[in-house]
Backbone bond lengths (Angstrom), bond angles and torsions (degrees), N, CA, C in turn:
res aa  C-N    CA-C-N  psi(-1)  N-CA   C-N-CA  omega(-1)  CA-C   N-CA-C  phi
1 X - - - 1.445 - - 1.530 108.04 -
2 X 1.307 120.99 125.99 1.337 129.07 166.88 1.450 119.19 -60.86
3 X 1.369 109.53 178.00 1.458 107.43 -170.89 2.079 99.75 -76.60
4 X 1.974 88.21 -41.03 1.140 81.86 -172.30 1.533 130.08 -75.55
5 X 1.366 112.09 -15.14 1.160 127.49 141.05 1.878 134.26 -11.70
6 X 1.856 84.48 -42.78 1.540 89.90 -153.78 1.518 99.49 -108.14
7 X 1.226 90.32 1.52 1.431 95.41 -166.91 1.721 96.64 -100.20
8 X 0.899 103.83 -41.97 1.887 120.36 -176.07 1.699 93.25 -43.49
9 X 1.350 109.01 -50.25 1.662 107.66 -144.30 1.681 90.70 -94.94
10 X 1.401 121.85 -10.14 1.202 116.09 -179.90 1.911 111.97 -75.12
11 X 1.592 98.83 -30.41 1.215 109.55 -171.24 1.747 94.83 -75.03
12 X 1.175 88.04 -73.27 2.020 88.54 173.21 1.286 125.38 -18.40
13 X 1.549 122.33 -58.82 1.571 130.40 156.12 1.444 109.57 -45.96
14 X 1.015 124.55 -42.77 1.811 119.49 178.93 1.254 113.25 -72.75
15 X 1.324 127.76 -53.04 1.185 128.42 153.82 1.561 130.84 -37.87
16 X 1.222 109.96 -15.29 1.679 104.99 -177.48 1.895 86.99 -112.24
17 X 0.791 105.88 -31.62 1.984 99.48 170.67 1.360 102.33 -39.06
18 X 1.719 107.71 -53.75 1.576 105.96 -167.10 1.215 114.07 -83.01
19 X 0.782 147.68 -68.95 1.485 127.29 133.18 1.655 136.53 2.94
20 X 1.313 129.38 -21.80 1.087 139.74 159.42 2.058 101.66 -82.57
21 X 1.479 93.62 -60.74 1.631 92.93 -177.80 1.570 122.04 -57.07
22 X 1.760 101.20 -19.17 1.680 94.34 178.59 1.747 98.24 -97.38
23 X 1.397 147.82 -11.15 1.314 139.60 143.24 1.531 107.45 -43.18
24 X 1.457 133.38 -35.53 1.510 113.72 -170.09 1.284 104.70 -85.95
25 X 1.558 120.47 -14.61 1.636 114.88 -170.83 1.301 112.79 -80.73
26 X 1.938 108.27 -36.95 1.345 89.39 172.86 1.846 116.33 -88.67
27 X 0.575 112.35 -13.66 1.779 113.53 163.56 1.103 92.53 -51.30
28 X 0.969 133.84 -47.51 1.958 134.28 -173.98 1.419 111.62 -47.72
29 X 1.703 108.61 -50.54 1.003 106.90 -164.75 1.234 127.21 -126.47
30 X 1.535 91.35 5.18 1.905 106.67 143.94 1.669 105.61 -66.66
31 X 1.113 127.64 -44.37 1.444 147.31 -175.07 1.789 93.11 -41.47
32 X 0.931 113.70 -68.40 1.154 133.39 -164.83 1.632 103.53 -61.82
33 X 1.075 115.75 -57.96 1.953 139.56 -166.35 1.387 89.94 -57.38
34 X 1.478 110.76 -37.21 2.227 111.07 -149.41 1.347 103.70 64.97
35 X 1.554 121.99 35.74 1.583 119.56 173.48 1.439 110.24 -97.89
36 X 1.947 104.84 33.66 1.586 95.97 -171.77 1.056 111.19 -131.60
37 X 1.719 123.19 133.19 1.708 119.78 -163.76 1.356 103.08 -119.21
38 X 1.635 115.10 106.67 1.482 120.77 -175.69 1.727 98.00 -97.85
39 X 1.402 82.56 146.27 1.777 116.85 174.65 1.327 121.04 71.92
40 X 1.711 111.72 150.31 1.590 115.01 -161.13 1.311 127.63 -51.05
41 X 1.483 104.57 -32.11 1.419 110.67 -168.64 2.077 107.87 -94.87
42 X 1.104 117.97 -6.68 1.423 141.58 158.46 1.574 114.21 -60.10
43 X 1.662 92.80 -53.39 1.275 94.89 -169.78 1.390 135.30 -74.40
44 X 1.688 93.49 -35.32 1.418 136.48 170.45 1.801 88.53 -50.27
45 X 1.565 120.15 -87.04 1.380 111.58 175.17 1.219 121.58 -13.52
46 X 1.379 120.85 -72.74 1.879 136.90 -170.91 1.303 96.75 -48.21
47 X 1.694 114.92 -51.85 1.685 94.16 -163.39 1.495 106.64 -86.77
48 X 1.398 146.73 -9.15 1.504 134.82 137.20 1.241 137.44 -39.94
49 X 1.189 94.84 -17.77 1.842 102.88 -179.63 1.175 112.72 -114.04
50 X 1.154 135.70 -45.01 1.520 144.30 161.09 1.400 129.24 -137.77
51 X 1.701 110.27 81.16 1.425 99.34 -168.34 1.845 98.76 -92.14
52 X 1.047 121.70 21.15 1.884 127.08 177.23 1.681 80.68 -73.48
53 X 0.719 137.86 -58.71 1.888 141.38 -138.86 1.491 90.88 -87.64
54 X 1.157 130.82 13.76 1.727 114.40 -149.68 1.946 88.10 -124.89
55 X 1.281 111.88 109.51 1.503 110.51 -172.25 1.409 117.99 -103.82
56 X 1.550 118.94 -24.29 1.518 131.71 -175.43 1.414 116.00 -144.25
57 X 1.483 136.82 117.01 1.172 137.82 -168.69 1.818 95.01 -118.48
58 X 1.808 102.58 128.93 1.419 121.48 -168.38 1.590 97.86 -101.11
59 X 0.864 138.64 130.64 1.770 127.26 161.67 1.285 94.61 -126.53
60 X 1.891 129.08 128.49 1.038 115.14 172.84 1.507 102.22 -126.25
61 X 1.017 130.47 147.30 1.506 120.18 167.50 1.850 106.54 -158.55
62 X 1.146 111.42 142.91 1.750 121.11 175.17 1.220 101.82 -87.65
63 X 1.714 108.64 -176.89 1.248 113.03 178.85 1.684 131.07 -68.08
64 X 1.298 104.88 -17.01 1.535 118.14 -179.58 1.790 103.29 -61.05
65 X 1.421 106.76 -48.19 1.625 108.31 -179.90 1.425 121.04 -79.64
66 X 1.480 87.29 7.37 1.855 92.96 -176.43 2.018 106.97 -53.82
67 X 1.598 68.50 -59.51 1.571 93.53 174.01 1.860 123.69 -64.83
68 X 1.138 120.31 23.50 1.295 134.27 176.24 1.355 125.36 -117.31
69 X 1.831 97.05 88.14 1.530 103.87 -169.26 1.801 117.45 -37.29
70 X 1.017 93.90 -55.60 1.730 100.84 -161.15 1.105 96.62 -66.01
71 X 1.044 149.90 -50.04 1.860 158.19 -172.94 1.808 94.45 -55.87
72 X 1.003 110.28 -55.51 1.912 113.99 176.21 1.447 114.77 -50.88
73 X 1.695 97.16 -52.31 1.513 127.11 -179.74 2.377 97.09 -44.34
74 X 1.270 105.20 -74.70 1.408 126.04 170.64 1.450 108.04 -31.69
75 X 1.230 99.84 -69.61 1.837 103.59 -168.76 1.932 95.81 -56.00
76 X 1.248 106.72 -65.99 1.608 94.08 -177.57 1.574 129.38 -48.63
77 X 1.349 130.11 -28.06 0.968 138.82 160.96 1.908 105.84 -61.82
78 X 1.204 117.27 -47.35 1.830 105.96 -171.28 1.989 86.79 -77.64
79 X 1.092 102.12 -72.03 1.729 94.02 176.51 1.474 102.97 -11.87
80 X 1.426 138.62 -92.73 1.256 133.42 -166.74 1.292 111.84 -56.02
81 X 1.289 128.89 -14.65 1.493 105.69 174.01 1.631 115.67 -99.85
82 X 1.439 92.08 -10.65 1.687 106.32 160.13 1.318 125.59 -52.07
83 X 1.236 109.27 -58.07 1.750 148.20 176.01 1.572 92.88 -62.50
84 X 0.854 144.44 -50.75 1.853 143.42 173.37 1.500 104.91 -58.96
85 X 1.073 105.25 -64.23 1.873 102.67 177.86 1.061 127.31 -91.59
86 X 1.031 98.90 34.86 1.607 108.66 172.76 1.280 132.50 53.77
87 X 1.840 111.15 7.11 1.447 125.88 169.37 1.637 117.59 -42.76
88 X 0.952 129.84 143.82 1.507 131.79 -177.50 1.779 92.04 -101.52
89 X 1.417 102.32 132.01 1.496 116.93 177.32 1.810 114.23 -127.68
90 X 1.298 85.64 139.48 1.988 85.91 -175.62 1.719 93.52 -133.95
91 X 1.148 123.61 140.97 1.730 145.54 -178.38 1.733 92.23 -98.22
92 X 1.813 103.03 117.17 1.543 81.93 -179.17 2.025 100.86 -109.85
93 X 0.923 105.94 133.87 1.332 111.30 -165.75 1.658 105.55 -69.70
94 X 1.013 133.97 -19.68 1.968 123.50 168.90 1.334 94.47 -116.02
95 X 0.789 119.60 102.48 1.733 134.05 165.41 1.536 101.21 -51.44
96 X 1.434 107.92 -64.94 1.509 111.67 -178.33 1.635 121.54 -38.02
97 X 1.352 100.35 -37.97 2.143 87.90 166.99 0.873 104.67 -90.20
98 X 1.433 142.12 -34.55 1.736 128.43 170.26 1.582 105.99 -34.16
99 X 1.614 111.73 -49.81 1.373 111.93 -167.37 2.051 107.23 -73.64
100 X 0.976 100.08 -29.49 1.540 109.62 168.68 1.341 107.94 -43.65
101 X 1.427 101.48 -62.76 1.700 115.03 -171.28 1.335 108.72 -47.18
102 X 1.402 118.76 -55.86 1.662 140.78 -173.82 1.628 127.15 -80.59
103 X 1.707 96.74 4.52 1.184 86.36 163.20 1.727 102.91 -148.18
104 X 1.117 123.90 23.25 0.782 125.62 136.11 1.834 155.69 -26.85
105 X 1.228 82.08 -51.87 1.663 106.97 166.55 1.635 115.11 -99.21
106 X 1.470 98.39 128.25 1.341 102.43 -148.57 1.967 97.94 -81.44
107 X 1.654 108.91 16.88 1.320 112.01 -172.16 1.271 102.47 -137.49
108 X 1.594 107.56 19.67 1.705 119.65 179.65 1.687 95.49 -76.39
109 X 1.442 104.35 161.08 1.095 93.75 167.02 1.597 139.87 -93.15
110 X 1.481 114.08 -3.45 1.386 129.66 160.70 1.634 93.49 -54.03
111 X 1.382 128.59 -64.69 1.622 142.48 168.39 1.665 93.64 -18.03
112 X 0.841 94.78 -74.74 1.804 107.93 -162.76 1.600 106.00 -65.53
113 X 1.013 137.46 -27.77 1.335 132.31 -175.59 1.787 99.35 -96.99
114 X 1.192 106.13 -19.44 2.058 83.12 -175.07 1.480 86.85 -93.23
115 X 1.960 138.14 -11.58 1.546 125.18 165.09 1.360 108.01 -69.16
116 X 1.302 112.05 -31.71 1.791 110.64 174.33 1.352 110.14 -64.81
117 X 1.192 134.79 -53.19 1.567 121.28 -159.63 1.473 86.31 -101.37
118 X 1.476 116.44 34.91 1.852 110.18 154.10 1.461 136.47 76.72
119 X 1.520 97.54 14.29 1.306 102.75 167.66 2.075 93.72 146.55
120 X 0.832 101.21 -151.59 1.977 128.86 -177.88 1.773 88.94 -96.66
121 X 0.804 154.47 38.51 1.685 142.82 162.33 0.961 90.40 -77.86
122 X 1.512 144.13 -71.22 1.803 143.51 -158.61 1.691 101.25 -108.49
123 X 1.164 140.91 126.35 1.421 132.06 151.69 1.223 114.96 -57.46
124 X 1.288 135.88 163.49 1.272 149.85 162.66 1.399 109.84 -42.96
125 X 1.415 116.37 137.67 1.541 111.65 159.70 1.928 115.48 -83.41
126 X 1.472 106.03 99.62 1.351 87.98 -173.17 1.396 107.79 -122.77
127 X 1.832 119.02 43.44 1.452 125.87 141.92 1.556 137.39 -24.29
128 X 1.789 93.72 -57.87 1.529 87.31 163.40 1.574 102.46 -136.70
129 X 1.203 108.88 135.75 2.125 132.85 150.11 0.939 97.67 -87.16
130 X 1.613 85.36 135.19 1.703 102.13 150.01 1.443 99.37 -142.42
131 X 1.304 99.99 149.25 1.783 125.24 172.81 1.278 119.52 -99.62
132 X 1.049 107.04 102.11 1.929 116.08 177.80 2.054 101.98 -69.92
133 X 1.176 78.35 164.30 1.961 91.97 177.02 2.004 98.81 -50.34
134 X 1.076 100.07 133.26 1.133 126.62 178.63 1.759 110.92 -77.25
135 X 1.335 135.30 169.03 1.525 109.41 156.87 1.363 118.63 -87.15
136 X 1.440 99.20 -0.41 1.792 104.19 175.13 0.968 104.64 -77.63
137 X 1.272 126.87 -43.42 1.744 128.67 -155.47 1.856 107.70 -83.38
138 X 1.204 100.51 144.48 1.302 103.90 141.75 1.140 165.13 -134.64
139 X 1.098 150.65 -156.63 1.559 127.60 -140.57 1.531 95.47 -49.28
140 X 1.489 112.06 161.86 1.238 99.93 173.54 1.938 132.35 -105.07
141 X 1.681 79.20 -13.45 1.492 73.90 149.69 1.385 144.36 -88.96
142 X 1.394 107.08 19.25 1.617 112.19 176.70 1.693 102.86 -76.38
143 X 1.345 95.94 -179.27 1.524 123.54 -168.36 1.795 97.39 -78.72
144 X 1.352 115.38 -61.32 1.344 128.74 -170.04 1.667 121.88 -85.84
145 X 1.133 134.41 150.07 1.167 128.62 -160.67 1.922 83.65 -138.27
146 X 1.628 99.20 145.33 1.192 116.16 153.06 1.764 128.42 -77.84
147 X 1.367 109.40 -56.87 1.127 134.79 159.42 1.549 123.75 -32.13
148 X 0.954 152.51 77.01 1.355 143.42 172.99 1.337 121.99 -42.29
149 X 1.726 132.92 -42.13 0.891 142.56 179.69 1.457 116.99 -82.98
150 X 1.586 100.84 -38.58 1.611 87.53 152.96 1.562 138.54 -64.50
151 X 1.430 94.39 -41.71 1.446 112.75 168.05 1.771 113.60 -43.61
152 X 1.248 106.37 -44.40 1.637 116.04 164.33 1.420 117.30 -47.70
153 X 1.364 99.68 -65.11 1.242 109.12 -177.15 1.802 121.70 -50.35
154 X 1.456 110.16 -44.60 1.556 115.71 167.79 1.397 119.76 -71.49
155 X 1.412 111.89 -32.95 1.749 96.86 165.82 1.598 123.13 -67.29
156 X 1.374 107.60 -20.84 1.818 99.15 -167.93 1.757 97.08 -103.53
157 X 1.698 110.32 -4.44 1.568 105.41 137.87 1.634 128.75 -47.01
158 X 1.669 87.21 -62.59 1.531 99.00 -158.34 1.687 86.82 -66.13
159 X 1.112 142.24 -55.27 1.660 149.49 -154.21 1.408 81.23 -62.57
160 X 1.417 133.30 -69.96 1.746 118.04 -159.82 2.042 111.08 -55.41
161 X 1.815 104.05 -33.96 1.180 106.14 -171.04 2.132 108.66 -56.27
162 X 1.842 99.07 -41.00 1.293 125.38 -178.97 1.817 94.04 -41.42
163 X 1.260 136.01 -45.17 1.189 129.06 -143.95 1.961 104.96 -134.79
164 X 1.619 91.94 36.26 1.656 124.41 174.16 1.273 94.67 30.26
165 X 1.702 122.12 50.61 1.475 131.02 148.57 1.797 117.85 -107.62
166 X 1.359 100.99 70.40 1.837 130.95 -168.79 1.711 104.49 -45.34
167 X 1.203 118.41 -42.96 1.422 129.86 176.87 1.426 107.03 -131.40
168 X 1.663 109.83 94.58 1.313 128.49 -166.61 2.107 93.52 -76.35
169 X 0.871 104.73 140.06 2.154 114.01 154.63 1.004 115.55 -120.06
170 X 1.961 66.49 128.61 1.726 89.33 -171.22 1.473 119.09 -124.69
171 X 1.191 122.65 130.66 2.079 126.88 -161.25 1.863 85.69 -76.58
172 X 1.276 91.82 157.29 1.111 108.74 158.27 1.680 131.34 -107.14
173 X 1.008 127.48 106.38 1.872 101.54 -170.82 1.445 122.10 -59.54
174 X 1.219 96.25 140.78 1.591 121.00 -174.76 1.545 106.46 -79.42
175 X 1.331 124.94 123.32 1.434 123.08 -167.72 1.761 93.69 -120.06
């Protein structure tokens, strides 16, 4: 490995930190908004009915679901209809702190759906998030962003799309 080598991939790793840390802010404050629609068949709904409102698409899955036709089957079907409307999509590689993030708040909605079906019997399906327009944000197909962290988040979209990486992965940091 070259110097410059080492240096490239050091920046790259820093760069996806920040990028990981600006994914937890707006989860934060989608968290907060209730601008957040957990699980496939949720999501699938949201983006049939109004995918204009639909600003960030989450797909997370480990290696156990690698191997889960229909779950692959799902993600490729919202992926392409992601990829049509111009939704920005990120693959988050530890599901398990995504799920940290999302259930955390005892008014999240992963929170609210394992009090709906009555306790911890089923966990949440939280394969795919999505983040609707925020009241910070705006539209999302404009030029300008309010949001900084969103704004993050759509450039290292558009930069992964730049380098025909369509569904960029992205770590989350472990705190």
């Amino acid at each position: 490995m070259t110097l410059e080598e080492f240096v490239a991939g050091e920046q790259k790793t820093e760069g996806m930190d920040k990028v990981g840390d600006a994914l937890e802010e707006v989860l934060s404050k989608a968290l907060s908004q209730r601008s957040i629609t957990v699980g496939v068949y949720e999501a699938a709904k949201l983006l049939n009915v109004d995918p204009d409102n639909v600003v960030l698409c989450l797909l997370a899955a480990d290696e156990d679901d690698d191997r889960d036709v229909a779950l692959q089957i799902h993600f490729t079907l919202i992926q392409a209809f992601c990829c049509e409307n111009d939704i920005n999509i990120l693959r988050v590689s530890n599901p398990g702190r995504l799920a940290e993030l999302l259930l955390l708040g005892t008014g999240g909605p992963a929170a609210a759906a394992a009090a709906a079906g009555g306790g911890a019997e089923q966990p949440p399906d939280l394969h795919c998030v999505l983040v609707t327009q925020l009241l910070s944000f705006q539209n999302p197909h404009s030029s300008q962003w309010k949001d900084p962290a969103l704004s993050q988040l759509i450039c290292f979209c558009r930069e992964s799309r730049y380098m025909d990486q369509w569904v960029p992965v992205i770590n989350l940091p472990e705190r």
